[in-house]
C-alpha positions in Angstrom: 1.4 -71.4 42.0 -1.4 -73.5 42.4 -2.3 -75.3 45.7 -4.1 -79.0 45.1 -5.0 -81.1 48.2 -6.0 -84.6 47.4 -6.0 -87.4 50.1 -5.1 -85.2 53.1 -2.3 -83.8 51.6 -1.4 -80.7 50.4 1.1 -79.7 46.8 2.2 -77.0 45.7 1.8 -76.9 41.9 4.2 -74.6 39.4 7.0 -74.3 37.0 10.3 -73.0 36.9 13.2 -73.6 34.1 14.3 -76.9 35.4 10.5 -78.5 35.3 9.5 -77.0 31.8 12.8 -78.1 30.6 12.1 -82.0 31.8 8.7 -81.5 30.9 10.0 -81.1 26.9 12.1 -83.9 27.3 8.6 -85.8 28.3 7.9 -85.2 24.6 5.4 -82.1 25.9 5.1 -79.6 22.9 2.2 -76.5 24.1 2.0 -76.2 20.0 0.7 -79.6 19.7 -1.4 -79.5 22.8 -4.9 -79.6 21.4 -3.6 -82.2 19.2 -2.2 -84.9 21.7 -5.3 -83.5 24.2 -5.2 -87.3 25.8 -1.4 -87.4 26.4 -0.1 -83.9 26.8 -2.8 -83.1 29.8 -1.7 -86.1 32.2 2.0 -85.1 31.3 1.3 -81.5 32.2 -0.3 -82.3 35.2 2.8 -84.7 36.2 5.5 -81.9 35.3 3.9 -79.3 37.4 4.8 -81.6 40.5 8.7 -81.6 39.2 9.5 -78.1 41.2 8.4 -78.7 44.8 7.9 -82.5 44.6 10.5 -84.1 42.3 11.6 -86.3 45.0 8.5 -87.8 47.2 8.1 -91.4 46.4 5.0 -93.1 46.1 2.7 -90.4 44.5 0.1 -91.9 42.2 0.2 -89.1 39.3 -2.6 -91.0 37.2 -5.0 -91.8 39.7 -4.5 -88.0 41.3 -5.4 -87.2 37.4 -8.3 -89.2 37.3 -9.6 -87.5 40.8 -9.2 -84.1 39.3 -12.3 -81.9 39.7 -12.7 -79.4 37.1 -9.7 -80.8 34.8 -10.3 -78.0 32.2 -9.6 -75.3 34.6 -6.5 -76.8 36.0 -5.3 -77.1 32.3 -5.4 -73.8 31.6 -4.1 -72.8 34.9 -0.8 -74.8 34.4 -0.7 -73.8 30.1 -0.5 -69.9 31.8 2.0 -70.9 34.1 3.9 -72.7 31.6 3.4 -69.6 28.8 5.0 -67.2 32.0 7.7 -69.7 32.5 8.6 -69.5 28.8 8.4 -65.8 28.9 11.1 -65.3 31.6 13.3 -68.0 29.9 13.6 -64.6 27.3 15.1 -62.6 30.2 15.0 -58.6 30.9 12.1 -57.2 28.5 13.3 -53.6 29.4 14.6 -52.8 25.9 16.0 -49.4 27.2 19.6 -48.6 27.1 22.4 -49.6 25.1 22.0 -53.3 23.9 25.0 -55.4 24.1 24.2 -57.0 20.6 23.7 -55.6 17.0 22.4 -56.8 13.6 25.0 -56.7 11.0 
């Protein structure tokens, strides 16, 4: 979770199922990240508000953007957070026991 303050207030940044899911539908794609560089940050930025602040009107995500200090840092931040997110969408990683699949 990351905490950003701008204007006074105060938001809690991070991901969940729910967010990464909408933020796929926003055409987000972290394969093609470094590729779309100019679109995919702004649209990370935005999704990472989905979780705690999905409904508070009036937020300005673009001018927020353009106030970010240290945008590279914050980028990475929210491509780990979206990597762990993606990781638990995998489930239990304890392999041990008896499986409840099998390859034919």
């Amino acid at each position: 979770m990351i905490k950003y303050k701008y204007e006074g207030n105060e938001y809690l940044l991070e991901f969940d199922r729910a967010s990464v899911e909408l933020l796929e539908k926003m055409g987000f794609n972290l394969n093609d990240f470094s590729g779309k560089f100019a679109t995919m940050q702004p649209m990370l930025f935005r999704a990472a508000f989905i979780k705690n602040h999905k409904f508070e009107k009036g937020l300005n995500y673009d001018k927020m953007w353009a106030e970010v200090k240290d945008k590279q840092g914050l980028i990475n931040a929210l491509i780990d957070m979206v990597a762990e997110t993606y990781q638990t969408l995998m489930g239990d990683e304890n392999n041990e026991g008896n499986a409840n699949w099998e390859v034919m």
